[in-house]
N, C-alpha and C positions, 0 to 999 in steps of 0.2 A: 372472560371470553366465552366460555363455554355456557355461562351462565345467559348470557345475549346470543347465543344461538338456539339457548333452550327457550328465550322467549320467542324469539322471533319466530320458530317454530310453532311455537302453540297460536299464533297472532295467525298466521298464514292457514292453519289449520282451522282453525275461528272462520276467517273466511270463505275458505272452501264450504262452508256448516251453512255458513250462511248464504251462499250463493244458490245453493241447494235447495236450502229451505223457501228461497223468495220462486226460485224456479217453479218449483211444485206448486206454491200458492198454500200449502198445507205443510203444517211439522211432518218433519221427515219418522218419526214414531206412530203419528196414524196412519201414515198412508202405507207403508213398506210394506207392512203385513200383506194388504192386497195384491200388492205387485209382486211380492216373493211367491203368493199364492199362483197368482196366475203365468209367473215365469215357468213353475213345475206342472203348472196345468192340476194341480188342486181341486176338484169342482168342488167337494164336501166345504172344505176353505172359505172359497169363495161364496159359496150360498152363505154358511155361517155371516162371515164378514161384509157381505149387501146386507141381510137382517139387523147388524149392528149397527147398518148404515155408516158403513167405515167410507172415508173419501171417494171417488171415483176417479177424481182428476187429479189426484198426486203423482207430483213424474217426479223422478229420478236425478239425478247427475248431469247425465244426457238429454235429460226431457221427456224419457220415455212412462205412459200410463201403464197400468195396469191392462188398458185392453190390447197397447201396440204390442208388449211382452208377449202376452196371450196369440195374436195374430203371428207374432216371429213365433213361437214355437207350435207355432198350429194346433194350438187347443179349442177344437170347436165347440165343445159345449162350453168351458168355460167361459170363451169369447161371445156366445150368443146369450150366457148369461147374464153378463157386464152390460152388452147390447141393450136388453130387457130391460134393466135397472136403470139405463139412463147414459150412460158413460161415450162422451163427445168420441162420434167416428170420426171429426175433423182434428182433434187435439195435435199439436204439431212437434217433434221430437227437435233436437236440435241439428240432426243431418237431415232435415227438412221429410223426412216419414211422418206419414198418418197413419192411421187403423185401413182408412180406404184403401190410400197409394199403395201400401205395402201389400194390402192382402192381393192387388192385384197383380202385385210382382210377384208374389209368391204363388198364385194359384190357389189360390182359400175361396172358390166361389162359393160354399155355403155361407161361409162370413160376409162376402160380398151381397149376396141376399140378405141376408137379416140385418145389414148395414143401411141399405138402399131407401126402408120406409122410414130412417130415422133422418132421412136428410145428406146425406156428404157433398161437400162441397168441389164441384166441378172446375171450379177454375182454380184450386189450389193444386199448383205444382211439386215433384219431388227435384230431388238435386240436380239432375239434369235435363228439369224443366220438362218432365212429360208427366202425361196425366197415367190413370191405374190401367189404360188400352196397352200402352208403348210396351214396357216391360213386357206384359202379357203375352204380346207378340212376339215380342226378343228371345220370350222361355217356352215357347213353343205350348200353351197353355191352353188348349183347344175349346174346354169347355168352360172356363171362366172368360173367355173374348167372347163365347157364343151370348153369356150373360149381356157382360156388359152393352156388349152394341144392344142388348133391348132399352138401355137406358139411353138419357140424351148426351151420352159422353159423345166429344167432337172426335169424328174417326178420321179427320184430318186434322189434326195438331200439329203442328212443326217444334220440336223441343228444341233445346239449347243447342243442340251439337248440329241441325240443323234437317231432323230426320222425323217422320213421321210413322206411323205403326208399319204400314205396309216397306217404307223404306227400313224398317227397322228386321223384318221378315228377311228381306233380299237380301240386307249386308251379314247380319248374327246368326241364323238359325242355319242348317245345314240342306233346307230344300226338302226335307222328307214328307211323309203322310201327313204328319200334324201343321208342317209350315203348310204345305198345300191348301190342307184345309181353312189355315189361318186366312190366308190370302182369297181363298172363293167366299169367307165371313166377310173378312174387309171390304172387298171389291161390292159384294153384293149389299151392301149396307152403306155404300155411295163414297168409298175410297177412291181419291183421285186419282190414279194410277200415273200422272204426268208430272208431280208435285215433284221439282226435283231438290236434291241436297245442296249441300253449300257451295259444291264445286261446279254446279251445274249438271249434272248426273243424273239421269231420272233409272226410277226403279227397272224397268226392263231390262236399261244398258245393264245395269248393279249384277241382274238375274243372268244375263248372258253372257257377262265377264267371269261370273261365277261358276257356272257350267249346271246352274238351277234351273234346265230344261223345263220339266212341267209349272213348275213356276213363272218360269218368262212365257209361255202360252197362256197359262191364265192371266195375266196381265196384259199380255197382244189382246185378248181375249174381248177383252173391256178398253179399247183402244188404248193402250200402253203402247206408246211412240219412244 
């Protein structure tokens, strides 16, 4: 018995090895280095390891590169170095994160620039279906929304849950300096201010059920009904 549990174990284990390995598209022995590099934000590392010409698109377990690592821990140089070298700002993790998506949830507008001349892909979704704008606005992220809207990202996108950046303002953020701002970016950069949620709810009602006073003016503002 124990002897058929020790196999089965190493067979299940096999597996996992290999599901890994197909994942990445690369043996999990060249790519790691990179990724361990850029998970600590390493630059010396990672300049060594692009010289070597170690993989770029080796992901992980989860799916994740060396550059998404580098983008969750906010390693700017490292991540505009990977950038440089080549390494897919589209590459797709398995909870559906990219380099792009994320770094605009997180507020990495420098990444976000050095991302932008390499191409990202605008109509690739995160988990719940918004593009790198939505988050941005949900985290109150003033100067990474100011980026983005110079790009052609759609400042009216309706996500999964059935909300758009500006509705994403009114229901998550708390109304302060930064949402305000957020919302006179939005608005002024052609946000529909009447685009309502799933319930039928347009952002104003959202603003003045809220008690987001300057908010719901700026939104009367640009005819928000």
């Amino acid at each position: 018995m124990a002897r058929s549990i020790g196999a089965a174990r190493f067979v299940l284990g096999a597996m996992s090895l290999c599901a890994a390995v197909l994942l990445s598209g690369f043996p999990l022995a060249a790519s790691e280095p990179l990724r361990r590099a850029a998970a600590r934000g390493d630059f010396g590392a990672i300049a060594r390891l692009i010289a070597a010409k170690a993989p770029l698109e080796g992901k992980d377990a989860t799916g994740q590169t060396a550059l998404l690592l580098a983008v969750a821990g906010g390693h700017v140089a490292v991540a505009k170095a990977l950038i440089e070298a080549g390494a897919d700002v589209n590459a797709i993790a398995a909870n559906r994160d990219t380099p792009w998506l994320l770094a605009g949830a997180r507020g990495r507008t420098a990444m976000l620039e050095a991302m932008w001349p390499k191409g990202p892909d605008l109509s690739l979704r995160n988990r719940y279906g918004g593009s790198a704008l939505i988050p941005a606005c949900h985290y109150d992220h003033v100067e990474t929304v100011r980026f983005l809207l110079t790009t052609s990202i759609d400042v009216n996108l309706v996500n999964d849950l059935g909300w758009t950046c500006l509705l994403e303002i009114v229901l998550l953020t708390d109304g302060g300096k930064r949402a305000q701002e957020n919302t006179q970016q939005v608005l002024a950069a052609g946000a529909d201010p009447n685009i309502k949620d799933k319930d039928g709810v347009s952002a104003l009602t959202h603003a003045q059920r809220r008690g987001l006073a300057e908010v719901a003016r700026l939104i009367a503002g640009k005819g928000g009904r």
